[in-house]
Backbone as CSV, one residue per row, in Angstrom:
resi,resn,N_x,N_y,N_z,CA_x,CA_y,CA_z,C_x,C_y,C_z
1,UNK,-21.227,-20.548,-15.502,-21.359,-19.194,-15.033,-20.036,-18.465,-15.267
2,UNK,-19.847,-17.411,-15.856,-19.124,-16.352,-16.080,-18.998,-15.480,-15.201
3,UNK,-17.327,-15.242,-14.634,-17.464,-14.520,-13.667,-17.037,-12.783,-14.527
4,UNK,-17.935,-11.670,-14.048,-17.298,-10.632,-14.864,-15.594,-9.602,-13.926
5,UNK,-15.534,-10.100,-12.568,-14.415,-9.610,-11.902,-13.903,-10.561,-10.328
6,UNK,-13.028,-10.912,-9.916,-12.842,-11.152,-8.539,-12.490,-10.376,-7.584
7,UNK,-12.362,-10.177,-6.582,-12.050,-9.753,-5.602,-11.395,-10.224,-4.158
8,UNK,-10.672,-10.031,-4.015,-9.835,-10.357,-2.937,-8.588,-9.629,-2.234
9,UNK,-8.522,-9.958,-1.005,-7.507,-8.837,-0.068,-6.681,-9.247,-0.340
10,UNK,-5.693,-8.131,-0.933,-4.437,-8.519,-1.284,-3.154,-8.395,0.430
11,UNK,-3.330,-6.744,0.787,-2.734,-6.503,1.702,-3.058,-7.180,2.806
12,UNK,-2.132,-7.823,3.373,-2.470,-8.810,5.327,-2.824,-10.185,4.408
13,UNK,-3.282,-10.471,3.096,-3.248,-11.876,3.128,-2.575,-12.058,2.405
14,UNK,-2.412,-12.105,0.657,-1.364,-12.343,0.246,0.200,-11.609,0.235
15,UNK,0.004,-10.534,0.642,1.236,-9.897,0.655,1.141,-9.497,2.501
16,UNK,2.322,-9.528,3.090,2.098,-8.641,4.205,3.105,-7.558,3.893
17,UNK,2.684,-6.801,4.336,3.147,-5.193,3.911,3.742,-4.271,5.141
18,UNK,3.568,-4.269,6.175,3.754,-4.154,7.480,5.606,-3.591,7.761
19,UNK,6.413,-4.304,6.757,7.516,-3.821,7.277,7.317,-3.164,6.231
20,UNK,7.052,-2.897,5.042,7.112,-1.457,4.009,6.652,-0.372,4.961
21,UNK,5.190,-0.961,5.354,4.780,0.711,5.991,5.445,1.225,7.415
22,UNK,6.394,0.081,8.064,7.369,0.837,9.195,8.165,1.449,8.361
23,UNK,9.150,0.905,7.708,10.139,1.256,7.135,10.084,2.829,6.414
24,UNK,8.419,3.191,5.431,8.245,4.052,5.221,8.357,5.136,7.053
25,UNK,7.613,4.433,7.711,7.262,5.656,8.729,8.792,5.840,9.371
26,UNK,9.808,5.026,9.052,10.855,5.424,10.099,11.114,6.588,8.479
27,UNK,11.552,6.428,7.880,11.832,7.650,7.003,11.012,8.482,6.900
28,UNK,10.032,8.821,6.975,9.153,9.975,6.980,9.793,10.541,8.284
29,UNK,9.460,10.063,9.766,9.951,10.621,11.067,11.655,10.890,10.988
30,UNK,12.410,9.844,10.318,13.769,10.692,10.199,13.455,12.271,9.508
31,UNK,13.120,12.498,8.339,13.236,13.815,7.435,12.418,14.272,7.955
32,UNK,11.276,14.275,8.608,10.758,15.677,9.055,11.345,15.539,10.730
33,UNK,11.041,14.484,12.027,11.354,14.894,12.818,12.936,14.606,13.538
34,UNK,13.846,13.987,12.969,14.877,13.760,12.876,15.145,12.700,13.808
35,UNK,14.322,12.062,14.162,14.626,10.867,14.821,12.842,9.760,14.961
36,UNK,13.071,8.694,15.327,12.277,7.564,15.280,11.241,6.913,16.188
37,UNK,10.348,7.001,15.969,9.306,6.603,16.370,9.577,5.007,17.120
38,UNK,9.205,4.271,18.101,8.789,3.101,18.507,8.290,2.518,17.756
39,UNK,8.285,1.088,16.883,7.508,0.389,16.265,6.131,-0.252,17.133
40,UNK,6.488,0.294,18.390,5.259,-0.425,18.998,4.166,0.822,18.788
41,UNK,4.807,1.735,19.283,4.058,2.976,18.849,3.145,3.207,17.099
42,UNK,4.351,2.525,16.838,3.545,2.634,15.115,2.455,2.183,14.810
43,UNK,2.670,0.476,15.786,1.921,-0.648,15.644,-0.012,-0.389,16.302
44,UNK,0.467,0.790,16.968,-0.871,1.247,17.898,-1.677,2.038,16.491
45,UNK,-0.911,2.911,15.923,-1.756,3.489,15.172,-2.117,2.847,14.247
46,UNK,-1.540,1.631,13.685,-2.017,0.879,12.565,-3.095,0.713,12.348
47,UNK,-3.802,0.913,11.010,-5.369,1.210,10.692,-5.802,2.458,10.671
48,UNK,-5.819,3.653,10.816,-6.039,4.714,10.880,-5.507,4.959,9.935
49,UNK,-6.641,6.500,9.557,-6.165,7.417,8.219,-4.757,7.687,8.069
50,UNK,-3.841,7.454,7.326,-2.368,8.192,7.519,-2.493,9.332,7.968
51,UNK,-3.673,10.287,7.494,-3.080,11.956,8.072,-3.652,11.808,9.584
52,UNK,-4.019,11.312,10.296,-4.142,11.284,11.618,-3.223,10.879,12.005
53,UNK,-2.740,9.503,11.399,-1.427,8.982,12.276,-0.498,9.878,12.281
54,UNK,-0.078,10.262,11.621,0.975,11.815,11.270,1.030,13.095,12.212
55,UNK,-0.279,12.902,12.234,-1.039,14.308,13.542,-0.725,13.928,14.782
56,UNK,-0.354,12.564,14.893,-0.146,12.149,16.381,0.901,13.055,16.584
57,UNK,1.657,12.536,15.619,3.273,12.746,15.911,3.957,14.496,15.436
58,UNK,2.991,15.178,14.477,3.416,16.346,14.751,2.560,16.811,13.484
59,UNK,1.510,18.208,14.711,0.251,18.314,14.416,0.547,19.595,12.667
60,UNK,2.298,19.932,12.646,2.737,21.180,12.020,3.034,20.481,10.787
61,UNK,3.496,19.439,10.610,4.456,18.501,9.657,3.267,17.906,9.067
62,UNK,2.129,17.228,9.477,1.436,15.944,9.151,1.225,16.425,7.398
63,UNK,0.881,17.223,6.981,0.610,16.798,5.712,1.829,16.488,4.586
64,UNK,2.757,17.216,5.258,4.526,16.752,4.291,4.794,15.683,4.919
65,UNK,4.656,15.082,5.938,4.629,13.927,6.328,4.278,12.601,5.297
66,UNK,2.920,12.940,5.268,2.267,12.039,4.522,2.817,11.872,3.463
67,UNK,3.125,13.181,2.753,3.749,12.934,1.044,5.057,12.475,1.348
68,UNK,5.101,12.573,1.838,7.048,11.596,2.162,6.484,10.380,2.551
69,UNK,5.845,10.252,3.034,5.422,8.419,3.443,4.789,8.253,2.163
70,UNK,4.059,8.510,1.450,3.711,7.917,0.113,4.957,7.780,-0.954
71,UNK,5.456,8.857,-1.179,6.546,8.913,-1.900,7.598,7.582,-1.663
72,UNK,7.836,7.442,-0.290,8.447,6.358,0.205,8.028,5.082,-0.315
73,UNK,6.994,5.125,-0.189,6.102,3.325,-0.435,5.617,3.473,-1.652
């Protein structure tokens, strides 16, 4: 049998990624809100759309937010 593709989770199993995406969110919250979020705080929103998580934290910023957290990672 011929397989024509695989599939498998890369992010949480082979790679954990978790300190990229703090690391991104502490730089996003430095440049737009000039200081840092709780990682526990971060850790709550984990899983959610980025532009919500963003909205938590500031409902004016969230979409330059986001492009600085992508840009970042």
């Amino acid at each position: 049998m011929a397989y024509k593709g695989i599939i498998f989770d890369l992010d949480g199993t082979i790679l954990n990624s978790t300190r990229l995406n703090l690391d991104a969110f502490h730089h996003t919250c430095d440049t737009h809100l000039g200081y840092r979020i709780n990682e526990r705080k971060l850790l709550k929103m984990y899983g959610k759309p980025l532009l919500e998580q963003m909205k938590h934290f500031s409902e004016t910023k969230s979409t330059e937010m986001v492009q600085t957290y992508r840009d970042y990672s």
